[in-house]
Backbone as XML, in Angstrom:
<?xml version="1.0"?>
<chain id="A" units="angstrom">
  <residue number="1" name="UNK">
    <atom name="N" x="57.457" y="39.675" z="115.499"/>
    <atom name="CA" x="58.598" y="38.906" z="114.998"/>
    <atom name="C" x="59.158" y="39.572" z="113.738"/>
  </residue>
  <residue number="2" name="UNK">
    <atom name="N" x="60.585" y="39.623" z="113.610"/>
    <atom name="CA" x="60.986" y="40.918" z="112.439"/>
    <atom name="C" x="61.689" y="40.044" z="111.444"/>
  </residue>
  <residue number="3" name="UNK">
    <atom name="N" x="61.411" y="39.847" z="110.339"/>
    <atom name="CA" x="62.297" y="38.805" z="109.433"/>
    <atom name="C" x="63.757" y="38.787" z="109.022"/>
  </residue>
  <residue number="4" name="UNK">
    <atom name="N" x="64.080" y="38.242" z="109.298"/>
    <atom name="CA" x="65.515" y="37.793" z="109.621"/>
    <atom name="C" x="66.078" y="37.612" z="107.877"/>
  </residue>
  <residue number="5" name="UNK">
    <atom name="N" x="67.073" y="38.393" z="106.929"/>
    <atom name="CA" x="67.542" y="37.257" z="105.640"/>
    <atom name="C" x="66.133" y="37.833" z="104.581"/>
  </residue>
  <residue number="6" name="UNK">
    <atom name="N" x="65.199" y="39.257" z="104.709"/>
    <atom name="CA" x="64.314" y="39.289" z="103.956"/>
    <atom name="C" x="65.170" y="39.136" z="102.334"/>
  </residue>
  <residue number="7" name="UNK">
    <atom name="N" x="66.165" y="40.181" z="102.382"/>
    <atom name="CA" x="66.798" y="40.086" z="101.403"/>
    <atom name="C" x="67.331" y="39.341" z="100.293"/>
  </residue>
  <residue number="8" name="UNK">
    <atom name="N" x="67.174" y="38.194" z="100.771"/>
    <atom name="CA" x="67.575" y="36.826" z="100.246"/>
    <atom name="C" x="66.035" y="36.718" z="99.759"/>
  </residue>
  <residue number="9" name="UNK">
    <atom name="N" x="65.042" y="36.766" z="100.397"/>
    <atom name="CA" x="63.619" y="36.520" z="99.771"/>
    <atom name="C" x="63.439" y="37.340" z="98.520"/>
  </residue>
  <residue number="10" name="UNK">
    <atom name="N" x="63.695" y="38.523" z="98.783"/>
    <atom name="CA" x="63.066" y="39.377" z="98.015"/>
    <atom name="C" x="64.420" y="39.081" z="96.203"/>
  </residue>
  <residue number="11" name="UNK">
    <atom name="N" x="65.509" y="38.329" z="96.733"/>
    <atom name="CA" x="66.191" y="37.697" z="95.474"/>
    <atom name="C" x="65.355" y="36.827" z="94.499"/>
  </residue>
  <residue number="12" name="UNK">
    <atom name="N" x="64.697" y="35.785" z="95.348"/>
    <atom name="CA" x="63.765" y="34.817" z="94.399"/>
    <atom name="C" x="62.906" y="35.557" z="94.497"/>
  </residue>
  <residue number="13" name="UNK">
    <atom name="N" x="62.645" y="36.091" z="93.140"/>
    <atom name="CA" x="61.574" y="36.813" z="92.053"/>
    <atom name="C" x="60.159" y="35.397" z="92.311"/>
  </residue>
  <residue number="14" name="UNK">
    <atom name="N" x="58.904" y="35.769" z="92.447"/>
    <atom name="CA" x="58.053" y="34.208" z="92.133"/>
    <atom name="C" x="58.265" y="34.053" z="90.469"/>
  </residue>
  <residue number="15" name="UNK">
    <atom name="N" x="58.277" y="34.811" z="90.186"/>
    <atom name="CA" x="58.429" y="34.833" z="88.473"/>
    <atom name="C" x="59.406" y="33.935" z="88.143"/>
  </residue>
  <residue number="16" name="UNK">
    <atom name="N" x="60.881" y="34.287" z="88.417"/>
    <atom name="CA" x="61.594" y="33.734" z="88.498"/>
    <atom name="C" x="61.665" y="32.605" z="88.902"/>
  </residue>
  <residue number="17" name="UNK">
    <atom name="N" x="60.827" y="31.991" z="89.980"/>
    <atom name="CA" x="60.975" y="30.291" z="90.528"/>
    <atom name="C" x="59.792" y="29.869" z="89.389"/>
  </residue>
  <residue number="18" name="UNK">
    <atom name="N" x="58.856" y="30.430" z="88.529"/>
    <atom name="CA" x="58.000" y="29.786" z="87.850"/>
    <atom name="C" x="58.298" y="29.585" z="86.318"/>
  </residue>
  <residue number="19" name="UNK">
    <atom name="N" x="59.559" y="30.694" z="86.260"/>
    <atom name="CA" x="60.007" y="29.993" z="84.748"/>
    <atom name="C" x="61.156" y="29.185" z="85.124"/>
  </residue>
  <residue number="20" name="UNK">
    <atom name="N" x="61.901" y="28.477" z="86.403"/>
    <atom name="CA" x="62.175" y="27.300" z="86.758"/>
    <atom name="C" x="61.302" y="26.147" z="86.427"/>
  </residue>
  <residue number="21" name="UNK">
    <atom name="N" x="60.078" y="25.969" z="87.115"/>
    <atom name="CA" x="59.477" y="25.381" z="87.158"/>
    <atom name="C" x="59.148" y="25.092" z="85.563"/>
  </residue>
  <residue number="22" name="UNK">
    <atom name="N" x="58.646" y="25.657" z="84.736"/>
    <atom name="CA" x="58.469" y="25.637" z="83.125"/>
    <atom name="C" x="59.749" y="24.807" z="82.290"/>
  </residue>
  <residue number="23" name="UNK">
    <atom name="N" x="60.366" y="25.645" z="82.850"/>
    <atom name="CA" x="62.102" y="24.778" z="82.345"/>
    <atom name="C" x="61.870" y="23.630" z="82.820"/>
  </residue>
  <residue number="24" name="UNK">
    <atom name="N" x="61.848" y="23.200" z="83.984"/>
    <atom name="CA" x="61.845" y="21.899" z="83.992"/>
    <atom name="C" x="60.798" y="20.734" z="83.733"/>
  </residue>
  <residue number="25" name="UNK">
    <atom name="N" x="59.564" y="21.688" z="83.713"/>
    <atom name="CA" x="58.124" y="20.686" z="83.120"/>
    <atom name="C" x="58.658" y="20.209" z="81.878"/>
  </residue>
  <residue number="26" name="UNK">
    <atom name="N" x="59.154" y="21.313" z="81.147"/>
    <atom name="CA" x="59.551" y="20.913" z="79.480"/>
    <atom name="C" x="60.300" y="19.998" z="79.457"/>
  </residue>
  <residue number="27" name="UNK">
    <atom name="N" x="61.597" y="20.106" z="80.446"/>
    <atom name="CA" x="62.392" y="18.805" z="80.290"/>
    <atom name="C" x="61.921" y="17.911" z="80.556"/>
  </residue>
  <residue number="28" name="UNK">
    <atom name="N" x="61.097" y="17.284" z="81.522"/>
    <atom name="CA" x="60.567" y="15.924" z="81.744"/>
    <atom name="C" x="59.744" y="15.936" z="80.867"/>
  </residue>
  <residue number="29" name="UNK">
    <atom name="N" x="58.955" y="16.697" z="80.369"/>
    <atom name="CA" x="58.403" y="16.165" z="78.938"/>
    <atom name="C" x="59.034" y="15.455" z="77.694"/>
  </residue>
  <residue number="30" name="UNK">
    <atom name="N" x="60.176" y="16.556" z="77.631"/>
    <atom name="CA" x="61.047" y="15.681" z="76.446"/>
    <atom name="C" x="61.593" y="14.765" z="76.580"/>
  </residue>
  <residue number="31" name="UNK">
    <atom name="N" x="62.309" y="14.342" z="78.306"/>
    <atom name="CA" x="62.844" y="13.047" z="78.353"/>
    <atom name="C" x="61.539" y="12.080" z="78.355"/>
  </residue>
  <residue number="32" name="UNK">
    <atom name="N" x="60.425" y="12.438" z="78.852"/>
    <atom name="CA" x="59.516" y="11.484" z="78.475"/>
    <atom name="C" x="59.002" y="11.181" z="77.299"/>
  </residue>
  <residue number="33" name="UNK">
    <atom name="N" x="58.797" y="11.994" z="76.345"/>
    <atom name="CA" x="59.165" y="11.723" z="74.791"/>
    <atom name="C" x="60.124" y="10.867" z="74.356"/>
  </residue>
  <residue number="34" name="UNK">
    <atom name="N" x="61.317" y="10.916" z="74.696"/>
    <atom name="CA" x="62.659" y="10.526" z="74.218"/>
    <atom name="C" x="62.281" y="8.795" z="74.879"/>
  </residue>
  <residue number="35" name="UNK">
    <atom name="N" x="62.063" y="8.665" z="76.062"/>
    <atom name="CA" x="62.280" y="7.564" z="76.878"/>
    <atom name="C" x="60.924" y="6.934" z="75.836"/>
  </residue>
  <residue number="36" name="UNK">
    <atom name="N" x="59.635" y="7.518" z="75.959"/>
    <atom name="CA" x="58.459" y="6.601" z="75.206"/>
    <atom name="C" x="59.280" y="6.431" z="73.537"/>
  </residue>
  <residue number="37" name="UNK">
    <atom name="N" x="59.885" y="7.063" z="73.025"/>
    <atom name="CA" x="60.448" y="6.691" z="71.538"/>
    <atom name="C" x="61.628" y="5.630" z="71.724"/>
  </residue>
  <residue number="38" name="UNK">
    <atom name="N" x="61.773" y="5.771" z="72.161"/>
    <atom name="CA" x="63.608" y="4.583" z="72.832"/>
    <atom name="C" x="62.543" y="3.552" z="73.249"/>
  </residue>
  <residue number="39" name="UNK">
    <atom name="N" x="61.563" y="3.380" z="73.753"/>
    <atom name="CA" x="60.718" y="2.567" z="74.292"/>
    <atom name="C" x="59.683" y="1.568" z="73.587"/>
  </residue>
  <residue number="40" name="UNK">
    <atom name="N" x="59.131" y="2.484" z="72.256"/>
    <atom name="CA" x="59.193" y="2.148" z="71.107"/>
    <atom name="C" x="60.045" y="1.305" z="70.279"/>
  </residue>
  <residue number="41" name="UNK">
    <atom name="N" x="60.603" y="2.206" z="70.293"/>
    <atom name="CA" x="61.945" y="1.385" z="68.795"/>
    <atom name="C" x="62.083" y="-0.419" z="69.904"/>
  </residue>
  <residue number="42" name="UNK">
    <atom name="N" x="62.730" y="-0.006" z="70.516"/>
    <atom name="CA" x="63.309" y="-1.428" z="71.321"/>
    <atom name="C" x="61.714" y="-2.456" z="71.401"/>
  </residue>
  <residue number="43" name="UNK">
    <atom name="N" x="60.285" y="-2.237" z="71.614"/>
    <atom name="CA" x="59.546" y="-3.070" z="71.424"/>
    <atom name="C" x="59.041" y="-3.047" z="70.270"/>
  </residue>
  <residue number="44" name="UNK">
    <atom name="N" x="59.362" y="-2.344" z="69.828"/>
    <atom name="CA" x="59.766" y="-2.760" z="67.758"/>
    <atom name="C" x="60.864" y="-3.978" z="67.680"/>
  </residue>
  <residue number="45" name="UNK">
    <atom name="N" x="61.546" y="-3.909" z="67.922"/>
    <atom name="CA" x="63.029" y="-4.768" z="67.627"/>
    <atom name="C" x="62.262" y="-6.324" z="68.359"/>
  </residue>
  <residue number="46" name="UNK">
    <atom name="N" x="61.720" y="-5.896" z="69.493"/>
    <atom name="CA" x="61.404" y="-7.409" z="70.338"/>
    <atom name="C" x="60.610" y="-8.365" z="69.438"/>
  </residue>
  <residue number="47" name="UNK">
    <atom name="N" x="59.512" y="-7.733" z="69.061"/>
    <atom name="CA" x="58.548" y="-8.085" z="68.030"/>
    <atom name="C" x="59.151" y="-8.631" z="66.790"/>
  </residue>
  <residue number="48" name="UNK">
    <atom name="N" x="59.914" y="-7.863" z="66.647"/>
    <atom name="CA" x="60.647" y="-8.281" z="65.493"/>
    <atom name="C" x="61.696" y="-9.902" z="65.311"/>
  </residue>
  <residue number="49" name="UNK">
    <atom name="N" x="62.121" y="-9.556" z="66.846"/>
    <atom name="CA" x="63.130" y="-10.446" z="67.019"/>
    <atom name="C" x="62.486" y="-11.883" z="67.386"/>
  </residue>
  <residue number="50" name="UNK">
    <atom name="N" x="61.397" y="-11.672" z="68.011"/>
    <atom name="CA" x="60.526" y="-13.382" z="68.766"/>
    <atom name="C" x="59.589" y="-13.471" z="67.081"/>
  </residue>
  <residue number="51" name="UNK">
    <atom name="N" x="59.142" y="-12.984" z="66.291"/>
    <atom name="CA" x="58.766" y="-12.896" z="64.848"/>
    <atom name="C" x="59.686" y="-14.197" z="64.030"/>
  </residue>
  <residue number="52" name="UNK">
    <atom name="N" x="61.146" y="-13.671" z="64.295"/>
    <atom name="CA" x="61.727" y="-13.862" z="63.325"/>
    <atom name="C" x="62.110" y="-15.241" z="64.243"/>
  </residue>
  <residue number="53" name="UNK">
    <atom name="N" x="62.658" y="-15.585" z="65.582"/>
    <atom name="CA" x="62.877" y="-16.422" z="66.109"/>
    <atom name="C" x="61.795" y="-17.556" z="65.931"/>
  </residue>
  <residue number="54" name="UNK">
    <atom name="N" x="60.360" y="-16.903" z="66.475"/>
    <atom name="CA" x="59.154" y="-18.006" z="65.591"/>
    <atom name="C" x="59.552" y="-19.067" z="64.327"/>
  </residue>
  <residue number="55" name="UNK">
    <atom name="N" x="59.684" y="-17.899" z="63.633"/>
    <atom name="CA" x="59.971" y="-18.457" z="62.015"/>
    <atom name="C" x="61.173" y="-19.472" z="61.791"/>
  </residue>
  <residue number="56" name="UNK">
    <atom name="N" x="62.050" y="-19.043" z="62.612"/>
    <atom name="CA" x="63.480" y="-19.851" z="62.661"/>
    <atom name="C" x="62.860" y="-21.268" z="63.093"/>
  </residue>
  <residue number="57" name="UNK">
    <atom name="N" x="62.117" y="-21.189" z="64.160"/>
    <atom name="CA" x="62.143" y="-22.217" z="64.958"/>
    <atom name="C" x="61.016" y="-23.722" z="63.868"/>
  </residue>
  <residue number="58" name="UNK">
    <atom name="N" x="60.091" y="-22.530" z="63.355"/>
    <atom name="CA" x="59.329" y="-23.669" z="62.719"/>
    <atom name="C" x="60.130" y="-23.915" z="61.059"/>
  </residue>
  <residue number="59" name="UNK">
    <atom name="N" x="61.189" y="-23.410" z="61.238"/>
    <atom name="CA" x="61.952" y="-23.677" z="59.877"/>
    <atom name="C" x="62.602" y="-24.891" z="60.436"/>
  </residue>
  <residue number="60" name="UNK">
    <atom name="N" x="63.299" y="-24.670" z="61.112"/>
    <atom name="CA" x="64.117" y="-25.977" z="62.062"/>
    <atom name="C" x="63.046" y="-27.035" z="62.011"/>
  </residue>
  <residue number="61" name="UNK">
    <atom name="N" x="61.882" y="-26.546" z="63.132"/>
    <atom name="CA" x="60.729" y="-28.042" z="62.938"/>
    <atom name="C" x="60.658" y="-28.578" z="61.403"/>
  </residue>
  <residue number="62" name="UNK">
    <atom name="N" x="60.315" y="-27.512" z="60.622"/>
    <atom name="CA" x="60.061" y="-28.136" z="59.453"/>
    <atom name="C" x="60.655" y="-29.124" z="58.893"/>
  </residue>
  <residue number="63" name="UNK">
    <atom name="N" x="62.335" y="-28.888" z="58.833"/>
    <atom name="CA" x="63.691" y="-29.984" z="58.086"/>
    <atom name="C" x="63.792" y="-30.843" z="59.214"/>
  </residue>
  <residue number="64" name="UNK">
    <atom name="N" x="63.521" y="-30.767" z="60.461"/>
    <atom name="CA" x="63.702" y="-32.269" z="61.271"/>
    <atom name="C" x="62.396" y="-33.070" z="61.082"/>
  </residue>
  <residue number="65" name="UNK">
    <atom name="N" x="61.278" y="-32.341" z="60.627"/>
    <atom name="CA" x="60.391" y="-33.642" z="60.244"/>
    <atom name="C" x="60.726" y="-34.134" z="58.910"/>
  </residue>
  <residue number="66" name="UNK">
    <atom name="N" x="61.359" y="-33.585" z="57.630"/>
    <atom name="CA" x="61.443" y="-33.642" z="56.318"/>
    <atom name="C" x="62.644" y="-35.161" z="56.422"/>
  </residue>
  <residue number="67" name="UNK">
    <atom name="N" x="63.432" y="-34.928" z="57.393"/>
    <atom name="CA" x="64.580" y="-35.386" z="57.820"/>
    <atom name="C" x="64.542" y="-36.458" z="58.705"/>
  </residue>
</chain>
């Protein structure tokens, strides 16, 4: 059987498809960095926000019993 299109093979270098591959490990690393820090901050803010809503709420309780 005689290969048909070797030429086209012998274009993709393996080298070449493996610093693809590198390029793109790195990127999903950094968007996974980026996404766990964005992921962060925002369950920072949540904490923050049911914290502060807590506090609201037993401020409210507080003046309707005072009241």
């Amino acid at each position: 059987m005689k290969m048909r299109g070797h030429g086209s093979f012998q274009m993709m270098k393996p080298w070449k498809i493996d610093t693809k591959i590198k390029k793109q490990k790195s990127m999903f690393v950094f968007l996974d960095k980026s996404i766990e820090s964005a992921f962060h901050i925002c369950l920072q803010n949540i904490t923050f926000l049911t914290d502060f809503y807590i506090k609201i709420n037993s401020f409210s309780l507080h003046c309707a019993i005072i009241t």
